[in-house]
ROSE-4610 file (N, C-alpha, C; in Angstrom, 1 decimal, always signed):
// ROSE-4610
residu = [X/X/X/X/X/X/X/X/X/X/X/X/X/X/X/X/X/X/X/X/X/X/X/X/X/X/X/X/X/X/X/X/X/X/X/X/X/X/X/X/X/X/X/X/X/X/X/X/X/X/X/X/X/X/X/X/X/X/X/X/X/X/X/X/X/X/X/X/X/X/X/X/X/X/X/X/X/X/X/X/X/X/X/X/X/X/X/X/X/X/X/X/X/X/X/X/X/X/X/X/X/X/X/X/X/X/X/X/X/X/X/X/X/X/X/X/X/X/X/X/X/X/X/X/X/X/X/X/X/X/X/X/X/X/X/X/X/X/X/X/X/X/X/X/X/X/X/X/X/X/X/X/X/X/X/X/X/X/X/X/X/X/X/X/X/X/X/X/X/X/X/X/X/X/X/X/X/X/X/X/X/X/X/X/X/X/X/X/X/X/X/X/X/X/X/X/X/X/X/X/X/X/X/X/X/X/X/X/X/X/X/X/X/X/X/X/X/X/X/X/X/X/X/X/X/X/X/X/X/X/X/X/X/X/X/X/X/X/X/X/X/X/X/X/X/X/X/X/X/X/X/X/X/X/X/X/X/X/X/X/X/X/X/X/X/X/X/X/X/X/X/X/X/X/X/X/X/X/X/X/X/X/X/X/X/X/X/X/X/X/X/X/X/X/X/X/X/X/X/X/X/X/X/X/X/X/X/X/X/X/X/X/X/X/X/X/X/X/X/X/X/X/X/X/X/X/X/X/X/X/X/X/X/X/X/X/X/X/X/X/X/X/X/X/X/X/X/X/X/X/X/X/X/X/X/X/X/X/X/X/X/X/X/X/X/X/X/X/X/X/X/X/X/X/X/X/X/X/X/X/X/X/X/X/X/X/X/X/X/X/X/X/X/X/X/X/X/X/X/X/X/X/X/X/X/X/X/X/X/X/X/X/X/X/X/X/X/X/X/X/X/X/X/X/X/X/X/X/X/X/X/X/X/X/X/X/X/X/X/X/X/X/X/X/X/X/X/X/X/X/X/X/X/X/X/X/X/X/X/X/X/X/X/X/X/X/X/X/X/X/X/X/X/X]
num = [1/1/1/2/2/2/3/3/3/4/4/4/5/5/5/6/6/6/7/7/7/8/8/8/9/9/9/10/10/10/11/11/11/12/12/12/13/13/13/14/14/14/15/15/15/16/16/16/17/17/17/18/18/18/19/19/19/20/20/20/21/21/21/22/22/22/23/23/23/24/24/24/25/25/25/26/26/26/27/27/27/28/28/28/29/29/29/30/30/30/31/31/31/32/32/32/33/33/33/34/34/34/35/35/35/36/36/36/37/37/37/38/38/38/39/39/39/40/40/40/41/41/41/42/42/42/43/43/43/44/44/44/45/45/45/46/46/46/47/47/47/48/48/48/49/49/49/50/50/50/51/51/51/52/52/52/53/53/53/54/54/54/55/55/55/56/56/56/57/57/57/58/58/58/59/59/59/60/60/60/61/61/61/62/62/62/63/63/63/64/64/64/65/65/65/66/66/66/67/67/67/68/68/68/69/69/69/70/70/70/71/71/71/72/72/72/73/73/73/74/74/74/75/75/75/76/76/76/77/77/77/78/78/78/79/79/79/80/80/80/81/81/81/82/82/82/83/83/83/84/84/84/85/85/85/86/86/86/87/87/87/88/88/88/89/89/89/90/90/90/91/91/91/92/92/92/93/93/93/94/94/94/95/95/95/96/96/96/97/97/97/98/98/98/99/99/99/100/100/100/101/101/101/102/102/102/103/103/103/104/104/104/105/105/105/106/106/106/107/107/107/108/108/108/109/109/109/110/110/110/111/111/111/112/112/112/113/113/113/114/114/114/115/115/115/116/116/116/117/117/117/118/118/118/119/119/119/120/120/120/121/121/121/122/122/122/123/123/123/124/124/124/125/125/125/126/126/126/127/127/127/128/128/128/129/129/129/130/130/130/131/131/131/132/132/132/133/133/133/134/134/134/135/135/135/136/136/136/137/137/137/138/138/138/139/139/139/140/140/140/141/141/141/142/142/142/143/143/143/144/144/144/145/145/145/146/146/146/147/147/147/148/148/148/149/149/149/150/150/150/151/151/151/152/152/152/153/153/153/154/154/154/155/155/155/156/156/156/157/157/157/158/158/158]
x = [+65.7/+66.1/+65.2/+66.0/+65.0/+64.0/+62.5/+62.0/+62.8/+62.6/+63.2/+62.4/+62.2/+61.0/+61.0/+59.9/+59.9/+58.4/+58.5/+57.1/+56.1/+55.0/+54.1/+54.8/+55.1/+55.7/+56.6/+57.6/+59.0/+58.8/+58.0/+57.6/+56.9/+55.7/+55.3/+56.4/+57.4/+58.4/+59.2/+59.6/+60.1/+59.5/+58.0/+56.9/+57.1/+56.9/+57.5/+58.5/+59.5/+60.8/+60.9/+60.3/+60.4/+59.2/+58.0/+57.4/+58.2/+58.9/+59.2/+60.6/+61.3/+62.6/+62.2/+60.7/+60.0/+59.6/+58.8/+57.9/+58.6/+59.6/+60.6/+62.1/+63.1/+64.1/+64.4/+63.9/+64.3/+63.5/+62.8/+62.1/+63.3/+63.9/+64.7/+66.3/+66.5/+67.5/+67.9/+67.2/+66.9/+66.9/+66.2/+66.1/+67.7/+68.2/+69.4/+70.5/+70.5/+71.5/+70.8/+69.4/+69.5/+70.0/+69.5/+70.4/+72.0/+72.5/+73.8/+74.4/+73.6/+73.7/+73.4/+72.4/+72.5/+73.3/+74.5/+75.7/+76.4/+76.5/+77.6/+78.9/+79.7/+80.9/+80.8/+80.4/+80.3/+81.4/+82.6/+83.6/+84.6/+84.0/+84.5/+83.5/+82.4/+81.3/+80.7/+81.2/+81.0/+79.5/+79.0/+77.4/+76.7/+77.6/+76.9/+77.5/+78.6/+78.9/+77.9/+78.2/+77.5/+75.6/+75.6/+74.0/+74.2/+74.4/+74.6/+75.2/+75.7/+76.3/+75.6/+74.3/+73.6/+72.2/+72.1/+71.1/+71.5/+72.7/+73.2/+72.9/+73.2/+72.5/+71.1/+70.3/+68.9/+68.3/+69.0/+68.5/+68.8/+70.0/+70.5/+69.7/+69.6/+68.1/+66.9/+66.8/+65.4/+65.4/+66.0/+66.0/+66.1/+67.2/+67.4/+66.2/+65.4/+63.7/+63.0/+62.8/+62.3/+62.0/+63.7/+63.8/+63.3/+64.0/+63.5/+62.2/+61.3/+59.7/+59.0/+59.9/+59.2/+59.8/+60.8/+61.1/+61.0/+60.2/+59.7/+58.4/+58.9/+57.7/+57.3/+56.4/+55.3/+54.5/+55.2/+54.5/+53.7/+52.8/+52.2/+52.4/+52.7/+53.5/+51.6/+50.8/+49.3/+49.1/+49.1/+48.5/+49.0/+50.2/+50.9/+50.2/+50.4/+49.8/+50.6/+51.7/+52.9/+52.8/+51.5/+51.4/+52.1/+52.9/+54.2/+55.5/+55.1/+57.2/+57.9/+59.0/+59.5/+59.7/+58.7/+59.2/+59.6/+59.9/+59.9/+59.3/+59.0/+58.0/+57.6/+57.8/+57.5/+58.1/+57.8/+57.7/+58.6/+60.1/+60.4/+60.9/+60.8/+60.7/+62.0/+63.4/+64.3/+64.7/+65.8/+66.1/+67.8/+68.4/+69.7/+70.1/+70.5/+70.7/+71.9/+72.6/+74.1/+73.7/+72.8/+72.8/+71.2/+70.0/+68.9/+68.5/+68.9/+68.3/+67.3/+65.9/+65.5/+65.4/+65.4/+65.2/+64.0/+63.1/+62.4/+62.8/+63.2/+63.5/+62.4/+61.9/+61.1/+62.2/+61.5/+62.6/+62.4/+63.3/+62.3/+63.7/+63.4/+64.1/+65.6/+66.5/+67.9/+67.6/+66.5/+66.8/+66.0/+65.0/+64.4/+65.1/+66.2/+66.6/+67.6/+66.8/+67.4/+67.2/+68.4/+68.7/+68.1/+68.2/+67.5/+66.3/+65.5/+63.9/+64.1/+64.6/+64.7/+64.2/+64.5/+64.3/+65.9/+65.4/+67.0/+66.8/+67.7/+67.6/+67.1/+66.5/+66.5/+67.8/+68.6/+70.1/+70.9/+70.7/+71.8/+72.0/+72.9/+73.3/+72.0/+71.8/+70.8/+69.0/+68.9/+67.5/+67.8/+68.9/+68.7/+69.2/+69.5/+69.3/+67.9/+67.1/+65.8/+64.4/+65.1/+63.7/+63.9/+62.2/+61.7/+61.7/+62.4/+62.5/+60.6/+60.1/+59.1/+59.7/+58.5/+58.4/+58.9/+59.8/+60.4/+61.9/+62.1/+63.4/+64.5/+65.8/+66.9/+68.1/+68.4/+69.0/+70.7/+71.4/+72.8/+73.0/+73.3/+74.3/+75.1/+76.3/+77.2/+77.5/+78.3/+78.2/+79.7/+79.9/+81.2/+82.3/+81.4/+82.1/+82.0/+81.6/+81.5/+80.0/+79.8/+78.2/+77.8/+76.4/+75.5/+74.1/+73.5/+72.5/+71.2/+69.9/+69.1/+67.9/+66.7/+66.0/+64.7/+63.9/+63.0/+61.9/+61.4/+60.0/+58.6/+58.6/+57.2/+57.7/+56.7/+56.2/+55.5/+55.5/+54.3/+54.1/+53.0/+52.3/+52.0/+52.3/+52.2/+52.3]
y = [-50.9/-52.2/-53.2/-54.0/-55.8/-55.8/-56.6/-57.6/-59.1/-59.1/-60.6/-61.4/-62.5/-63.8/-64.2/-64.1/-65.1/-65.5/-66.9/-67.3/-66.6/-66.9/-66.5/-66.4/-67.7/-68.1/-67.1/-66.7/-66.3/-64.7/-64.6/-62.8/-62.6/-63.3/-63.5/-63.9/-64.4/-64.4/-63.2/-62.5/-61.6/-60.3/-60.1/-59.2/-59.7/-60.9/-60.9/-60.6/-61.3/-60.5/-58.7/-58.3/-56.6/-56.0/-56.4/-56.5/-56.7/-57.2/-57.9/-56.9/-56.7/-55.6/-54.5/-54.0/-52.6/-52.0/-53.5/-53.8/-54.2/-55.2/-55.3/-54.9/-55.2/-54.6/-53.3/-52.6/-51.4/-50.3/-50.6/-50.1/-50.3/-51.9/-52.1/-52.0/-51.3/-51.3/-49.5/-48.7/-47.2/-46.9/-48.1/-48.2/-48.8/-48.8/-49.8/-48.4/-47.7/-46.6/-45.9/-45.4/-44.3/-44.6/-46.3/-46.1/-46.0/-46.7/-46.2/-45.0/-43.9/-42.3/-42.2/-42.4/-42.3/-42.5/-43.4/-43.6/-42.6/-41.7/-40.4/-40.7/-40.5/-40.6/-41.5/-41.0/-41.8/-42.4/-42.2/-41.9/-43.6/-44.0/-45.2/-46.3/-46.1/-46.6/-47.5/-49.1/-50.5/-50.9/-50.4/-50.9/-49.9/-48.8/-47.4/-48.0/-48.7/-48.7/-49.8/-50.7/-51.9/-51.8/-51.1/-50.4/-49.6/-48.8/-48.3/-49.0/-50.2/-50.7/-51.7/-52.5/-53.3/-52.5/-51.2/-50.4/-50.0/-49.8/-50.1/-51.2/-52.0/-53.6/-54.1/-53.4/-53.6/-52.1/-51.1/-50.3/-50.8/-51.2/-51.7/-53.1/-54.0/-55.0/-54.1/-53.9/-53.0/-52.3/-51.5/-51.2/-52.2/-53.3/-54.3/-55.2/-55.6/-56.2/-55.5/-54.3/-53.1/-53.0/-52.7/-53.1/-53.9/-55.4/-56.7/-56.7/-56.4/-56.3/-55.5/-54.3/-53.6/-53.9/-54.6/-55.2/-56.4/-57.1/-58.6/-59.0/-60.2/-60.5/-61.7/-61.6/-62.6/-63.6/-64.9/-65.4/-66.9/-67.3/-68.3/-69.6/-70.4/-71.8/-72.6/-72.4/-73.0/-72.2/-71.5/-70.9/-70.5/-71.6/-71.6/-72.5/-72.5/-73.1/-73.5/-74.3/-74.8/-75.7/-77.0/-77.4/-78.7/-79.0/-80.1/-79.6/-78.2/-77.7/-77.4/-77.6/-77.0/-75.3/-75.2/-73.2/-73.1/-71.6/-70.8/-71.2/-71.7/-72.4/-74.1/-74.1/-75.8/-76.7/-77.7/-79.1/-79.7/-80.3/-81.4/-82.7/-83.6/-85.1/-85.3/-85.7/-86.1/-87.6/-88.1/-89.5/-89.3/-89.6/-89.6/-90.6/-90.8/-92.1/-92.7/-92.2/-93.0/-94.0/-93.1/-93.7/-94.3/-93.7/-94.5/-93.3/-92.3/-92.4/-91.0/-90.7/-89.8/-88.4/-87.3/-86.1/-85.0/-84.4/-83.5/-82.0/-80.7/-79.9/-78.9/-77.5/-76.9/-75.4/-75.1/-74.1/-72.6/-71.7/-70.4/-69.4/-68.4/-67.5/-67.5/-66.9/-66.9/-66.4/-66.0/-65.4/-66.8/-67.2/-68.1/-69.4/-69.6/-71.0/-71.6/-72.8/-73.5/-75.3/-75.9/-76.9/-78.0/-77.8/-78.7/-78.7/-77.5/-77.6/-78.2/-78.5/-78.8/-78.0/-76.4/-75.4/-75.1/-74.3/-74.5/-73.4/-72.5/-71.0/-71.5/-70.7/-70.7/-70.2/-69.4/-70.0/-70.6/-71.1/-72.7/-73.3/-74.1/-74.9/-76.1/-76.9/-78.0/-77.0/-75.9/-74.9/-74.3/-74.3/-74.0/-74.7/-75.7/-77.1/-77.7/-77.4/-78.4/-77.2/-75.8/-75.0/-75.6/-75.9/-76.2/-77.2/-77.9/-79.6/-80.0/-81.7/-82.3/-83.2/-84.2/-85.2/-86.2/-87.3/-87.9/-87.4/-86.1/-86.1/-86.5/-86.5/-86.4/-85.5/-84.6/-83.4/-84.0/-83.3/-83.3/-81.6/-82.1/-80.7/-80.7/-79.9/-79.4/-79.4/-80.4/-79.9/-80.1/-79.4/-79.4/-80.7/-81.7/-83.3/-83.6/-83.2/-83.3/-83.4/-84.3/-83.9/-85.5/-84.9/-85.5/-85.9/-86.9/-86.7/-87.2/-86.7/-86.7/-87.1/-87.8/-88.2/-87.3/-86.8/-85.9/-86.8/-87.4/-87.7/-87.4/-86.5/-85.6/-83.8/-83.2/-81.7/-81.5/-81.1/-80.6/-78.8/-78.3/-77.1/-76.8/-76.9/-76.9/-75.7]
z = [-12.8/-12.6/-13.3/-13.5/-14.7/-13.5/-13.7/-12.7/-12.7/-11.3/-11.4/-10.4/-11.0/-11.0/-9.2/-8.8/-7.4/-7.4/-6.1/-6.3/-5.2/-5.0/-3.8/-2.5/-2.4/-1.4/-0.6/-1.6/-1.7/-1.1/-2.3/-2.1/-0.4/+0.1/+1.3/+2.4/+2.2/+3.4/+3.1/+1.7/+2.4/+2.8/+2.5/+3.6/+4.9/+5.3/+6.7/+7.5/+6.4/+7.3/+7.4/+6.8/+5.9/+7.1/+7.3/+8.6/+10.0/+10.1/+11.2/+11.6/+10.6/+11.0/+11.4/+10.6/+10.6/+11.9/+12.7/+13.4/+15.2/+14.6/+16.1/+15.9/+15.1/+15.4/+15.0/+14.3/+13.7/+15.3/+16.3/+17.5/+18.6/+18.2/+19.8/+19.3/+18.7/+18.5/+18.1/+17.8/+18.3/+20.2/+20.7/+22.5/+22.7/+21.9/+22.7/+22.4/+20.8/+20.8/+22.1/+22.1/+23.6/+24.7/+25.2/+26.2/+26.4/+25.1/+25.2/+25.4/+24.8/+24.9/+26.0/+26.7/+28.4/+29.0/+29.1/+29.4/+29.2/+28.7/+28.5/+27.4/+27.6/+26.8/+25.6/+24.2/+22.9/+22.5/+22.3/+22.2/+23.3/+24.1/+24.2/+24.7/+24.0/+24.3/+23.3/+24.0/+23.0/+22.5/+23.6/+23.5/+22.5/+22.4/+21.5/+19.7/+20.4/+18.5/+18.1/+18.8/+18.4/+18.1/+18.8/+18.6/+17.2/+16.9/+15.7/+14.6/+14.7/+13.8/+12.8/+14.4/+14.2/+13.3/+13.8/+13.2/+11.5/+11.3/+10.0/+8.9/+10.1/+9.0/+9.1/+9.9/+9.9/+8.8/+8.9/+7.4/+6.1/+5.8/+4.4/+4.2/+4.6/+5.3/+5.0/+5.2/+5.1/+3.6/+2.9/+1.6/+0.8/+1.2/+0.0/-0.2/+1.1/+0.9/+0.1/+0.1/-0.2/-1.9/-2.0/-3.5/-4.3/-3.5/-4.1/-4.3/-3.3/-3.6/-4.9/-4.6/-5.8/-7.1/-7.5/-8.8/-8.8/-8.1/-8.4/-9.1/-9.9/-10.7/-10.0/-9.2/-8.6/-9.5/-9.1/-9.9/-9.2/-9.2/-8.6/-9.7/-9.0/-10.3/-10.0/-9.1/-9.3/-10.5/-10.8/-12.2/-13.3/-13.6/-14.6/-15.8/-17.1/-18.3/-19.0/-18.5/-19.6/-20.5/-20.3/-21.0/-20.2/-19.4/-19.0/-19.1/-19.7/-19.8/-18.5/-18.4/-17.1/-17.2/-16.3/-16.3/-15.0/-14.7/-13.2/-12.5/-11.2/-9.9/-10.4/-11.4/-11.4/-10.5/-10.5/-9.3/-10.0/-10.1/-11.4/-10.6/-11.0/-10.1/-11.8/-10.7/-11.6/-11.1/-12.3/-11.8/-12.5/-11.9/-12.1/-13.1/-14.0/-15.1/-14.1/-14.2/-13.4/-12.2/-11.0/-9.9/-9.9/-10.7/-10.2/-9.1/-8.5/-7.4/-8.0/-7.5/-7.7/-6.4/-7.3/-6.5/-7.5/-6.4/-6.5/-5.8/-7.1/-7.3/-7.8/-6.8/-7.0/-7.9/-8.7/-9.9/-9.3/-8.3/-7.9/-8.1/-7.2/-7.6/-7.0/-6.8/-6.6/-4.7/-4.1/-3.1/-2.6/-2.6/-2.1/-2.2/-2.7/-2.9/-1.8/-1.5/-0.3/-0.9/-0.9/-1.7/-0.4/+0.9/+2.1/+1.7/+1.5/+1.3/+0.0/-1.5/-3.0/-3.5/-3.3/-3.8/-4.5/-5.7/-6.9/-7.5/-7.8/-8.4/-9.7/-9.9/-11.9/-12.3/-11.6/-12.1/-12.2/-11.6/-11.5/-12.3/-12.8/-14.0/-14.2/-13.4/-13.3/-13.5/-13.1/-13.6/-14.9/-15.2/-16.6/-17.7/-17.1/-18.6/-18.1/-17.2/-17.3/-17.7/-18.1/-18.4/-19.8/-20.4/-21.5/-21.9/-21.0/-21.2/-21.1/-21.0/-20.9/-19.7/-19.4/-19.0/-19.8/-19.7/-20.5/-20.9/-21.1/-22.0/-20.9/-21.2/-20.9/-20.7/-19.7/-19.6/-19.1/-20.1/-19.3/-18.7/-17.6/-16.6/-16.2/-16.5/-16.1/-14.5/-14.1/-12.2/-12.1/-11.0/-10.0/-10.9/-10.4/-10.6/-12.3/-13.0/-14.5/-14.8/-16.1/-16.5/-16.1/-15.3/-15.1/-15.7/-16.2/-16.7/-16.0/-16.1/-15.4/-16.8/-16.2/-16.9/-16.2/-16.9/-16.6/-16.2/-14.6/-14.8/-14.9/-14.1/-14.0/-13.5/-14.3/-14.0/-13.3/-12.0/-11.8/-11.4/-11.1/-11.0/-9.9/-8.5/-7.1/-6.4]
């Protein structure tokens, strides 16, 4: 498998979650198929499927963290050297030409991205017209509603 980019942050929450299924559900949810088996009859027994069902999606959970970890490339955006370019984990403080209004967009990986916190895949149409840009330039993106252009104000390394 490629590595594919996530930040400290990113990689650390998903040790937790990967911890935490290891640690509590993958324990109570083994206690839940036995007691269902204590019950007798498998065979029309709701609490038995559902316990094994749920134990299905806490193993496939469990490998897919698994995976992700061991083909991730960790990367800390504090000890990045771009110079002001926009890379992977940068901070970018944008300004919309149309409306004036500004938004700050942190650039991370496709699993960590949550647009409430201004976290934004490096896939995204808007993360990948502003990698390699500066401070100052002017980026058109492609969105939903047509193209929008954004004025690049600051980089930061956070």
């Amino acid at each position: 498998m490629n590595k594919f980019p996530i930040t400290v942050v990113g990689a650390e929450k998903m040790r937790a979650e990967l911890q935490h299924l290891k640690s509590v559900e993958r324990p109570a949810v083994i206690q839940a198929i036995a007691e269902a088996r204590a019950q007798g009859d498998l065979s029309e027994n709701a609490e038995y499927d559902a316990a094994k069902e749920k134990q299905g999606f806490i193993e496939g959970r469990i490998a897919d963290l698994e995976g992700k970890l061991s083909n991730a490339q960790i990367i800390d955006p504090k000890m990045l050297d771009a110079d002001g370019r926009i890379v992977f984990g940068a901070t970018v403080e944008l300004e919309d030409v149309e409306s004036g209004d500004t938004v700050t967009y942190q650039i991370v990986g496709d699993d960590e991205a949550d647009i409430k916190q201004g976290k934004i895949s490096v896939s995204s149409p808007i993360a990948r017209a502003l990698i390699g840009k500066y401070a100052g330039d002017s980026v058109d993106v492609q969105a939903p509603g047509g193209v929008r252009q954004y004025e690049v104000l600051d980089v930061l390394y956070k």
